[in-house]
C-alpha positions as CSV (number, residue, x, y, z in Angstrom):
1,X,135.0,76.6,136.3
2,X,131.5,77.9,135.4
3,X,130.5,81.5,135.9
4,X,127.9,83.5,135.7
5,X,126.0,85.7,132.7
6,X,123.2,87.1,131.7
7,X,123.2,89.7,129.5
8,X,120.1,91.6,127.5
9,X,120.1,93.4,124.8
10,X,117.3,95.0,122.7
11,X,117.3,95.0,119.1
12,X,115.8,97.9,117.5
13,X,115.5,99.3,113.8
14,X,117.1,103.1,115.6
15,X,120.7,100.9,115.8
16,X,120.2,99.7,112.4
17,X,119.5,96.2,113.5
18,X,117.4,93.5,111.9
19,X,115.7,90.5,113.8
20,X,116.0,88.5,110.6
21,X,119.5,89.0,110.3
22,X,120.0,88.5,113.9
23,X,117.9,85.2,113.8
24,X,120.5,84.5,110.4
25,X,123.7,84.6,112.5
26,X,122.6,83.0,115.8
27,X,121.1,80.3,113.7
28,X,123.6,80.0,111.1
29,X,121.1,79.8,108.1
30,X,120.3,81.9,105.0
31,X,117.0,84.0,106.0
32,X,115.5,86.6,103.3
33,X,114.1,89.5,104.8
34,X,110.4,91.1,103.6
35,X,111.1,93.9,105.1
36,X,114.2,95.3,102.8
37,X,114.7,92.4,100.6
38,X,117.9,91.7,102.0
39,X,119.3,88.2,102.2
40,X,121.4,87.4,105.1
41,X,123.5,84.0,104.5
42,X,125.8,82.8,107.5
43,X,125.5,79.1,106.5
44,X,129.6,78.9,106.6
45,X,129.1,79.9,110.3
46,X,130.5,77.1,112.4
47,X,129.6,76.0,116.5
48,X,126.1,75.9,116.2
49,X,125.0,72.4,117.8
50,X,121.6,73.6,118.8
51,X,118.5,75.4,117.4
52,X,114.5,75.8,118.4
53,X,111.8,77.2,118.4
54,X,109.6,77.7,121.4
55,X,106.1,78.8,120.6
56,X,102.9,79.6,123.4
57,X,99.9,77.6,123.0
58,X,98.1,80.1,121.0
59,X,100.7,81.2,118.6
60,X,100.2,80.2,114.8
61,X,102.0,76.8,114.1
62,X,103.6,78.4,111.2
63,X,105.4,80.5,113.5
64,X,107.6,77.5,114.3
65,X,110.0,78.4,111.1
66,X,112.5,81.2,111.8
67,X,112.0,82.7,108.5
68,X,107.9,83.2,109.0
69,X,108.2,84.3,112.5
70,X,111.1,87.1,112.6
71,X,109.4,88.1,108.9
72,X,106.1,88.7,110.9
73,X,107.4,90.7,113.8
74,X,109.3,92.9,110.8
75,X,105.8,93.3,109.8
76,X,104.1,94.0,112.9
77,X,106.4,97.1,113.1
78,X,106.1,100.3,111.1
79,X,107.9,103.2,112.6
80,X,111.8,103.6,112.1
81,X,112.7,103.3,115.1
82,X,110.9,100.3,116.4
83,X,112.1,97.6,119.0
84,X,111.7,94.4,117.0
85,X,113.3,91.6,119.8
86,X,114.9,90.9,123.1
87,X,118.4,89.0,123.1
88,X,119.4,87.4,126.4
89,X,123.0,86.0,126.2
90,X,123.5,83.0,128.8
91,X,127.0,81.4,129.4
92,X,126.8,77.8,130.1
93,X,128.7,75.8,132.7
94,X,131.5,73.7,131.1
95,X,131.4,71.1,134.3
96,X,128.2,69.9,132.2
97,X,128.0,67.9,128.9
98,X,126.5,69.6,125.4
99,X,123.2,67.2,126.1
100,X,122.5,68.5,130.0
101,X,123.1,72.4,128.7
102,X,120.7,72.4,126.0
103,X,118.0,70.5,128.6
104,X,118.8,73.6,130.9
105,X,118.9,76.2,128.6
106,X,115.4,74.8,127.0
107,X,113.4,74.5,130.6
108,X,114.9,77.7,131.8
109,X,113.4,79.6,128.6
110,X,110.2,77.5,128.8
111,X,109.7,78.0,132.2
112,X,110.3,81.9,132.6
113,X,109.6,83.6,129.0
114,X,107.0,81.0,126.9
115,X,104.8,80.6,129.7
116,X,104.4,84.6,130.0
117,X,103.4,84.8,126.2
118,X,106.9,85.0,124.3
119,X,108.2,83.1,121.3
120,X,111.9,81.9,121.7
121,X,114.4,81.4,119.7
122,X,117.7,79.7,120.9
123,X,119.9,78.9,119.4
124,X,123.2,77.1,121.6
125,X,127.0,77.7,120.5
126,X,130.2,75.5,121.4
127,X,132.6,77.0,118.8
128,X,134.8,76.8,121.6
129,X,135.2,74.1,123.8
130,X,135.6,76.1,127.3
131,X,133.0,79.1,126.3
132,X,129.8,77.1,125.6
133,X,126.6,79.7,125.5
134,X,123.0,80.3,124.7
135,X,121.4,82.8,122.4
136,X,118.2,83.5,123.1
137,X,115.8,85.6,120.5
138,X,112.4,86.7,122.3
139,X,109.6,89.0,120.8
140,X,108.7,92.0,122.9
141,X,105.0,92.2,121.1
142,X,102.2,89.8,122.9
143,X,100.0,87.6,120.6
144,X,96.4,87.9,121.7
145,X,94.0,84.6,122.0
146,X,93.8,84.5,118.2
147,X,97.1,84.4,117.3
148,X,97.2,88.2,116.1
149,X,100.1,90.3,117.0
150,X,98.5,93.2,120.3
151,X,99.7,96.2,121.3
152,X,103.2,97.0,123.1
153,X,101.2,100.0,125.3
154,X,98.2,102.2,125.0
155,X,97.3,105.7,124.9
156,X,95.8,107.3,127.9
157,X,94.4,111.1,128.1
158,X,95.2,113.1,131.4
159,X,92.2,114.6,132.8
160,X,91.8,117.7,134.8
161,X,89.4,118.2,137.8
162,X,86.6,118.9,136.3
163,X,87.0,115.4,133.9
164,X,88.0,117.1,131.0
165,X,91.0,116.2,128.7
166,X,94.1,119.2,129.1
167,X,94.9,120.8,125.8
168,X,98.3,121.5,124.7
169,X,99.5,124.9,123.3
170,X,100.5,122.5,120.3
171,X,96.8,122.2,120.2
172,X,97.7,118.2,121.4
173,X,95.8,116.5,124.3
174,X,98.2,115.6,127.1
175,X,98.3,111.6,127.5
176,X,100.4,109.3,128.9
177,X,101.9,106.2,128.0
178,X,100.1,102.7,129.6
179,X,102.2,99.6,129.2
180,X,99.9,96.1,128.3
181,X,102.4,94.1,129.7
182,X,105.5,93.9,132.0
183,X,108.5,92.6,130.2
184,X,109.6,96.0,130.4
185,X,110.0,96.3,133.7
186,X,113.4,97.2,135.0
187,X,112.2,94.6,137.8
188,X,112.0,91.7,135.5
189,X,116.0,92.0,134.5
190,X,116.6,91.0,138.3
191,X,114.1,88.5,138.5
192,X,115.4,86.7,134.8
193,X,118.7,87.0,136.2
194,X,118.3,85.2,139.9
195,X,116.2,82.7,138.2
196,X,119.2,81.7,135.9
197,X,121.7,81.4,138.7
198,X,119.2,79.4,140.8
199,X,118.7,77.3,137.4
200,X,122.3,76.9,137.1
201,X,123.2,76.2,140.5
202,X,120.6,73.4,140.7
203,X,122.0,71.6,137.7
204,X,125.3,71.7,138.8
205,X,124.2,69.9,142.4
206,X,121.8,67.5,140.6
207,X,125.3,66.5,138.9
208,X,127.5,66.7,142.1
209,X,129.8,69.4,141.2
210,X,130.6,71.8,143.5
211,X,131.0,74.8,141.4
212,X,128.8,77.6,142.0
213,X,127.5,80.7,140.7
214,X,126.3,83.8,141.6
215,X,123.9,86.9,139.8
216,X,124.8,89.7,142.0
217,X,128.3,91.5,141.9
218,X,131.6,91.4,144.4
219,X,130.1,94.2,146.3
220,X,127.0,92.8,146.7
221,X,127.7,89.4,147.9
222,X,130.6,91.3,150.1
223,X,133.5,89.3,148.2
224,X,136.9,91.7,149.0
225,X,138.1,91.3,145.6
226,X,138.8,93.6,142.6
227,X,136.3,92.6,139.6
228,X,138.5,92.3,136.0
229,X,136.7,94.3,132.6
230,X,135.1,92.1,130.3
231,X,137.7,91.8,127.6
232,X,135.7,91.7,124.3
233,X,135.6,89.6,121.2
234,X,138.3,91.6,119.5
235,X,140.8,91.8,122.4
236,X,140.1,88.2,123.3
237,X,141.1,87.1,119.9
238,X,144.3,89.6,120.0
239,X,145.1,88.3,123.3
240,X,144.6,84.5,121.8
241,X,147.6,85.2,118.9
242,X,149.8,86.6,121.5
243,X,149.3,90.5,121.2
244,X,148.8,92.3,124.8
245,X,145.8,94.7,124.8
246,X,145.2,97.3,127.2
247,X,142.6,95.5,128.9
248,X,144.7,92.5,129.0
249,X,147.4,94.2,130.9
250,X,144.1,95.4,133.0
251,X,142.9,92.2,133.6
252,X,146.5,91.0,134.5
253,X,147.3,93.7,136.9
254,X,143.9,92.9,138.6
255,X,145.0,89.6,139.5
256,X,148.1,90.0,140.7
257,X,146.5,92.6,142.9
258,X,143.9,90.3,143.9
259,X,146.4,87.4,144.9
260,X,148.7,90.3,147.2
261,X,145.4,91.1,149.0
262,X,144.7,86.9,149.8
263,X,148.2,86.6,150.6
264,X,147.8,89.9,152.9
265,X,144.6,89.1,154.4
266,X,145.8,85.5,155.4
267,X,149.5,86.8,156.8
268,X,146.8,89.5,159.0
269,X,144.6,86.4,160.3
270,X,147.7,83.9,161.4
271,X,149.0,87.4,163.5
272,X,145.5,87.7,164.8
273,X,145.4,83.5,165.4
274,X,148.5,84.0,167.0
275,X,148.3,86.9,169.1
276,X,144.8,85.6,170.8
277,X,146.4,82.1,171.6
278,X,148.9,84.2,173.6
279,X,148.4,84.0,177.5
280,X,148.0,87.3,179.4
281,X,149.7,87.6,182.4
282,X,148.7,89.9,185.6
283,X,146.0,91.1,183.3
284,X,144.5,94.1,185.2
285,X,141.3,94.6,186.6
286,X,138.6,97.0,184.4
287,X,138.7,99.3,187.5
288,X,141.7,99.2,187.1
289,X,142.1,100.5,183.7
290,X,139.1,102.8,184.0
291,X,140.9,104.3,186.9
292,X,144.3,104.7,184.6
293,X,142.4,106.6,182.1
294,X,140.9,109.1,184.7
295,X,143.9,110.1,186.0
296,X,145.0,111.1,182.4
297,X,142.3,113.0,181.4
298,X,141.8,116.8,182.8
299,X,138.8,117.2,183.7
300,X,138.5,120.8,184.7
301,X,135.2,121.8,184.1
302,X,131.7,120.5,186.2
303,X,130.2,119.3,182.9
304,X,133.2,117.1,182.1
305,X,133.1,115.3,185.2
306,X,129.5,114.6,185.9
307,X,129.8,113.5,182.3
308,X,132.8,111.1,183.0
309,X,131.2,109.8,186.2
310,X,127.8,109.0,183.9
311,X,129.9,107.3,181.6
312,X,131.7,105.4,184.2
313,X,128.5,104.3,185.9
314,X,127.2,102.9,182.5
315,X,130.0,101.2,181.6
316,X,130.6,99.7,185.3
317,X,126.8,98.6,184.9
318,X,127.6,97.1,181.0
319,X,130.6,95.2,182.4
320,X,128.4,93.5,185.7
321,X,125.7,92.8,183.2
322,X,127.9,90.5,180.9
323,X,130.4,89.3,184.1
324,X,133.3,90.8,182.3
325,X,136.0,91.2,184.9
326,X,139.6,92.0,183.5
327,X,140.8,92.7,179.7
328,X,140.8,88.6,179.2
329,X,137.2,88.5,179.7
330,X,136.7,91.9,177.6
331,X,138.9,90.4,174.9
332,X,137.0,87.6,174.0
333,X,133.5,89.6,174.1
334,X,131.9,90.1,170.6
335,X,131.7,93.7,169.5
336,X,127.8,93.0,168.6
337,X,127.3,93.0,172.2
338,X,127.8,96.3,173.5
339,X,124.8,98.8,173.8
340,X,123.9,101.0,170.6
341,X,124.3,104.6,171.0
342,X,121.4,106.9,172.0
343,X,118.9,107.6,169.5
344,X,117.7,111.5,170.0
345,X,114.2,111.9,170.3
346,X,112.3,114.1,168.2
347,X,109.2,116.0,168.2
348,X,107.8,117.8,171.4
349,X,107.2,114.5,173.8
350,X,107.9,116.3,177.2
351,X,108.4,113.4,179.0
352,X,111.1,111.7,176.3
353,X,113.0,115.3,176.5
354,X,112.9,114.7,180.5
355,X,114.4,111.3,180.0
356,X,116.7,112.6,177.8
357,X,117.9,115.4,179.9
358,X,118.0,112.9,182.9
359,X,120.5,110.7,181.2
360,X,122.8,113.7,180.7
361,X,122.3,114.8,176.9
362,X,121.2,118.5,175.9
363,X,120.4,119.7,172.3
364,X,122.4,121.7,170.0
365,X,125.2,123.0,171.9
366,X,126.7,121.6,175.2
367,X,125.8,123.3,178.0
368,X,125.8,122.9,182.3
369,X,123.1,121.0,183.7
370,X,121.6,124.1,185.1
371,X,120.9,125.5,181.8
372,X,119.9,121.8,180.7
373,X,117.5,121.9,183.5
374,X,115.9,125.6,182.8
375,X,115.4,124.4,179.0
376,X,113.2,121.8,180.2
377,X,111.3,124.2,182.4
378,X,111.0,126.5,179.6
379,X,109.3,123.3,176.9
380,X,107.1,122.7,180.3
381,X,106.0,125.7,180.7
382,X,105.0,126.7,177.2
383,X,103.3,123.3,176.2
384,X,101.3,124.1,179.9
385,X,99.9,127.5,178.5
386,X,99.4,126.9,174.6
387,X,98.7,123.7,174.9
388,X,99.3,120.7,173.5
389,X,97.5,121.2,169.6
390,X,100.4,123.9,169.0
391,X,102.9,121.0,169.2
392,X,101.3,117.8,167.9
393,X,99.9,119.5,164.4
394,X,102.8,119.9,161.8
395,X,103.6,123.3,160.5
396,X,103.2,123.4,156.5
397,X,106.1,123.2,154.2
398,X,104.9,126.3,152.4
399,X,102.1,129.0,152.3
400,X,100.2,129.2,149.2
């Protein structure tokens, strides 16, 4: 069954990372690093069935061997705590053959990070025959029309009114920080990871399967199901020689939960199937039933029942509107259908305050349409003698 993933990572000299050894392992070759001298050998490394090198048009040819390129970004980086690369991990669908995964793994790297400016690296693993994946190296710093490593961001000073730069106490200029380009973006995580379900999805239906896959989470799609932990290397490999892990048992107990709530959820439609195919007999009248729940109400007070018989009215008017006649009728009617709830106005709009005393609402605390009625005056009165200016402009948040 194919699923879904997308993961990025950054690697970055604050984490003690290296894109050279990084490029090493993914690639299963012996690099030499310039920048420390170190040389990383993973040649015994085994699943590797796929490796290139995707360049734009104006990066230097010699860029095209994995030694020379992650040697120059190394170089194009001098602080400590430099980001040198951007790892995307993709899982691959195992309905599709090694040849038609490397095809999609290639045009969905071409398409979406070398034509912005970025140098790839993938690199495609099958060490296991049902957890096929892509590794995908990408440098974060653009090449400029020469070739020539350019600028991540740039410096900008913050200027006062007057057009002058603001000085520190440090005796510093305040500035900010400009970015050159948008891979950055927290944007551009959504956008990569859409693109590679839509990527995926359209491979699987050029090939007729009909396995699908999806970027956003249960919540999101509004799947009722209980999402399981991702287990791990290390726990994976415990599980694999027969040693339960805590996030094993996790996982486990998740399913079984998951399988109670389909069994639950189909047991609660075939009573609901059921009970709606059952005929209704005598079924009474909505007057009828309108007229049962008045007698059981006390309505002792004159708000209460100028409010009941307002509610009454509406919902007499709601049921001639839709020819809804007796609970059979009312039964079958879609929720969606009935009327939203009042919105309250706001502001001083005298003539939606009329309206909404008219229909029977009041503000703040319920009161006797008498009292609704000499508010009303009240708003009338005083919008007739200060006019309207005192009510349209809005009062400040605070005084200076």
């Amino acid at each position: 069954m194919a699923i879904y993933r997308l993961s990025i990572k950054i690697c970055s000299r604050s984490k003690g990372a290296s894109a050279v050894a990084k490029a090493a392992y993914r690639a299963a070759e012996l690099l030499k690093s310039d920048y420390d001298g170190r040389e990383h050998d993973y040649t015994r490394k085994r699943g590797v069935v796929h490796k290139e090198i995707l360049l734009p048009d104006h990066a230097p040819a010699e860029y095209a061997d994995r030694t020379v390129l992650w040697n120059a970004v190394e170089k194009s980086e001098t602080i400590k705590n430099a980001q040198l690369a951007r790892e995307l991990e993709l899982a691959l669908p195992v309905e599709l053959t090694k040849e038609q995964n490397i095809a999609l793994a290639h045009e969905f790297v071409k398409q979406h990070f070398v034509s912005a400016g970025m140098c790839a690296d993938i690199c495609v693993h099958y060490a296991k025959k049902n957890n096929p994946h892509a590794h995908v190296m990408l440098t974060i710093r653009p090449l400029d029309e020469h070739g020539e490593w350019g600028a991540k961001s740039r410096k900008e000073y913050i200027l006062d009114r007057n057009g002058e730069r603001i000085k520190l106490p440090s005796g510093e200029f305040k500035t900010r920080k400009i970015c050159t380009i948008d891979w950055n973006e927290h944007t551009k995580a959504e956008e990569w990871r859409s693109a590679w379900g839509d990527a995926v999805n359209s491979a699987l239906e050029q090939q007729n399967h009909a396995a699908r896959v999806d970027h956003r989470s249960y919540k999101r799609q509004g799947v009722d199901i209980i999402p399981q932990v991702r287990m791990g290397v290390a726990a994976w490999q415990m599980e694999q020689r027969g040693i339960r892990t805590e996030k094993g048992d996790k996982n486990r107990a998740i399913a079984v939960t998951n399988q109670q709530l389909g069994q639950l959820r189909a047991r609660i439609k075939k009573l609901r199937d059921w009970a709606y195919a059952q005929p209704i007999q005598d079924a009474p009248t909505m007057i009828d039933m309108m007229n049962a729940i008045n007698n059981g109400q006390n309505l002792n007070s004159h708000w209460k029942r100028i409010s009941d018989l307002k509610t009454r009215a509406k919902v007499l008017t709601f049921l001639q509107e839709n020819n809804i006649t007796d609970m059979v009728l009312a039964a079958c009617r879609n929720r969606d259908q009935f009327p939203p709830k009042a919105v309250r106005p706001r502001g001083y709009d005298t003539e939606k305050r009329a309206a909404y005393f008219n229909a029977g609402r009041t503000f703040g605390k319920r009161r006797n349409p008498k009292t609704a009625q000499g508010s009303l005056q009240k708003i009338q009165i005083t919008y007739a003698e200060k006019g309207h200016r005192r009510h349209e402009q809005p009062k400040p948040i605070h005084k200076k």
